[in-house]
C-alpha positions as CSV (number, residue, x, y, z in Angstrom):
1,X,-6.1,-1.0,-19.4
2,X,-3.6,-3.1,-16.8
3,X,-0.1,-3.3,-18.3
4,X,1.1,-6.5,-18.5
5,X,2.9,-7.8,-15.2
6,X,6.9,-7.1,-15.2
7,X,7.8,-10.2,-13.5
8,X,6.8,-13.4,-14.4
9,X,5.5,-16.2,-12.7
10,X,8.9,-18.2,-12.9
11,X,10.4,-14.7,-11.1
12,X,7.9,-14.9,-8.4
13,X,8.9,-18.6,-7.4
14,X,12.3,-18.1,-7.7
15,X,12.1,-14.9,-5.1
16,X,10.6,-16.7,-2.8
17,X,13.7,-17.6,-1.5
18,X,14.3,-13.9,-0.9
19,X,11.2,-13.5,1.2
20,X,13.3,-13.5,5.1
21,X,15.7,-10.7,3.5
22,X,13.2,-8.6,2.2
23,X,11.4,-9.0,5.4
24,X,14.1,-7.9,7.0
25,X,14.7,-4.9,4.3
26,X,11.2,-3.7,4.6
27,X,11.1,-3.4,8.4
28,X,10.8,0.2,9.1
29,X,10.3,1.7,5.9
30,X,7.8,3.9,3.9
31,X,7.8,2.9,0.6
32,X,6.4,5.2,-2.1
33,X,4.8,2.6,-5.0
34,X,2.9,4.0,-8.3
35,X,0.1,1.4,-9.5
36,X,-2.0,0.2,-10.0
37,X,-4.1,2.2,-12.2
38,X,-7.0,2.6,-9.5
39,X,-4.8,3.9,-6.8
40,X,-2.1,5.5,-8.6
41,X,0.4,6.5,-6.6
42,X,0.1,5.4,-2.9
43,X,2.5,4.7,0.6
44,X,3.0,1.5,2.2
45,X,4.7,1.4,5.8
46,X,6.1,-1.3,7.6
47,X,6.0,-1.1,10.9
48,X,8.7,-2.4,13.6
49,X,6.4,-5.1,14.4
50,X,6.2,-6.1,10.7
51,X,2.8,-4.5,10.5
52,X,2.0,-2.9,6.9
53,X,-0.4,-0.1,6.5
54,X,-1.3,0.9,3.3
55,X,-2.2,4.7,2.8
56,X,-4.1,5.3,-0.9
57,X,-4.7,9.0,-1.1
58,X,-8.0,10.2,-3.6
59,X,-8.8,12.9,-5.4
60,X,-12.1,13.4,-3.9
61,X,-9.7,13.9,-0.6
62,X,-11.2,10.9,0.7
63,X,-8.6,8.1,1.8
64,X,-8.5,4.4,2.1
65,X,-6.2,2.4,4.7
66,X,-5.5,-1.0,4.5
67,X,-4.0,-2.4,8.1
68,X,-2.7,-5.6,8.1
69,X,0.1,-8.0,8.7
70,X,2.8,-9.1,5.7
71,X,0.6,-11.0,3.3
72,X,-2.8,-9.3,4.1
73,X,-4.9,-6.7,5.2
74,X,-6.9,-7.6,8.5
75,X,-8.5,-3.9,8.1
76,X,-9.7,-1.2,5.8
77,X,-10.7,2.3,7.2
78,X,-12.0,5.2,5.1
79,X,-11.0,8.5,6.4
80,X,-13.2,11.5,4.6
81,X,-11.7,14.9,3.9
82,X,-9.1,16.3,6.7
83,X,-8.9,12.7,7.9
84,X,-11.9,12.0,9.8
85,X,-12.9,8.6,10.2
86,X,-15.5,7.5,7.9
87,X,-15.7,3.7,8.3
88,X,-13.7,0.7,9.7
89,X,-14.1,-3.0,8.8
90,X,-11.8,-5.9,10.1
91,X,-11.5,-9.0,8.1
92,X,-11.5,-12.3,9.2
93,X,-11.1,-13.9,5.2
94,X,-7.6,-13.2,4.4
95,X,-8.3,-12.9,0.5
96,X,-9.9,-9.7,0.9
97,X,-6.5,-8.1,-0.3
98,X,-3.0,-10.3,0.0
99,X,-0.1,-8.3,-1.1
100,X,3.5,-9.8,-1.4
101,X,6.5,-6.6,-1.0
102,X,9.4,-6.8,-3.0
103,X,12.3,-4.7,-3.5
104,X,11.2,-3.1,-6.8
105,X,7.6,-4.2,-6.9
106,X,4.4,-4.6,-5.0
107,X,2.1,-7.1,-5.9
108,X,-1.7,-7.1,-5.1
109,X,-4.7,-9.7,-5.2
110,X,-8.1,-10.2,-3.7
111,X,-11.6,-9.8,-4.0
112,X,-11.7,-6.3,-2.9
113,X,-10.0,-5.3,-6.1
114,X,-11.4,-5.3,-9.7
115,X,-11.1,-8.0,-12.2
116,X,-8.1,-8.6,-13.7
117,X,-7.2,-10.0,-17.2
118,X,-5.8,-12.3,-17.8
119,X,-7.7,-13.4,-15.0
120,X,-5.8,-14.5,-11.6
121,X,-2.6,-12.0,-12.5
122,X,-2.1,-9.8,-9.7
123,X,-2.1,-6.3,-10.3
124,X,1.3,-4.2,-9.1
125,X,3.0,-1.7,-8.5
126,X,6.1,0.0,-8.6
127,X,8.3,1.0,-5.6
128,X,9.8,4.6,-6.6
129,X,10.7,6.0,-3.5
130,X,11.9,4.2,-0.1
131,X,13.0,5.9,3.3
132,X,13.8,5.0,6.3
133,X,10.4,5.6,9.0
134,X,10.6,4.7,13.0
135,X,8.4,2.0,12.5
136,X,5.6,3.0,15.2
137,X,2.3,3.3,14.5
138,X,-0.6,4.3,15.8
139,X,-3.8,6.3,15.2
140,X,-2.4,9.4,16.0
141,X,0.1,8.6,13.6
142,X,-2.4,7.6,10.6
143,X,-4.1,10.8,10.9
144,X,-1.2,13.0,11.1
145,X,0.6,11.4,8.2
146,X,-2.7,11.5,6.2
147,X,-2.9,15.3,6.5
148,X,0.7,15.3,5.9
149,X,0.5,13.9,2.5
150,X,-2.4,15.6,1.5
151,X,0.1,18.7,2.3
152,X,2.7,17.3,0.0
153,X,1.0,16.7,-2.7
154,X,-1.3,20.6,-2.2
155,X,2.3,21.8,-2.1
156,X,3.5,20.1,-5.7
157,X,-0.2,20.7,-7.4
158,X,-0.4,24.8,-6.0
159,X,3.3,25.9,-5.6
160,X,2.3,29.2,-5.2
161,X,0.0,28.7,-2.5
């Protein structure tokens, strides 16, 4: 079951005023977000360059990417188990997924996602975590922070290992 939206419609038009500062804000960060349901908790970068990748760790240790620029993904890449590339698709339709960053929350649409009721509410997410990152990506990059968050969470799941 979606929980019901924490900001309303009135709030989202009234941030949008915001959106040049928390451009700005985001630059350069890794933001830790929990939600929605089917991706529980997951990592969103932005890059120097303003673009946003979008990390969603499984627990079938498979993982999906999302590459794109601040309002959508233009990618999506499905690395299998110890981050080895399993697919990659580029989009040309930019309703595939559209996200809009906030401060507090994350919000996602688009028909790569599942239905949502009351139909047309995006789903969201919170930010609970934000640091500072160097803001360059690459592939090298992807990979290495896949397996590094894969490590993280081995690490709080097995801390005895």
């Amino acid at each position: 079951m979606t929980k019901k939206i924490p900001i309303t419609p009135a709030e989202i038009i009234r941030r949008m005023k915001d959106v040049p500062e928390i451009m700005k804000w985001s630059q350069n960060k890794h933001l830790v977000v929990e939600g929605p349901w089917f991706w529980g908790i997951h990592h969103v970068y932005v890059a120097n360059d303003f673009k946003q990748i979008l990390i969603c760790l499984k627990e079938d240790l498979t993982t999906h990417v999302f590459i794109g620029i601040p309002t959508h993904a233009e990618e999506w890449r499905r690395y299998h188990k110890d981050a080895v590339l399993h697919f990659s698709k580029r989009y040309e339709d930019d309703d595939i997924l559209q996200w809009k960053i906030y401060k507090d929350y994350v919000l996602y649409r688009g028909r790569m996602l599942p239905p949502n009721e009351p139909q047309g509410e995006p789903y969201w997410g919170e930010v609970i975590k934000v640091e500072s990152w160097d803001g360059n990506f690459s592939d090298e990059w992807l990979v290495s922070t896949i397996k590094h968050h894969y490590e993280l969470d081995k690490d709080k799941t097995n801390p005895e290992d």
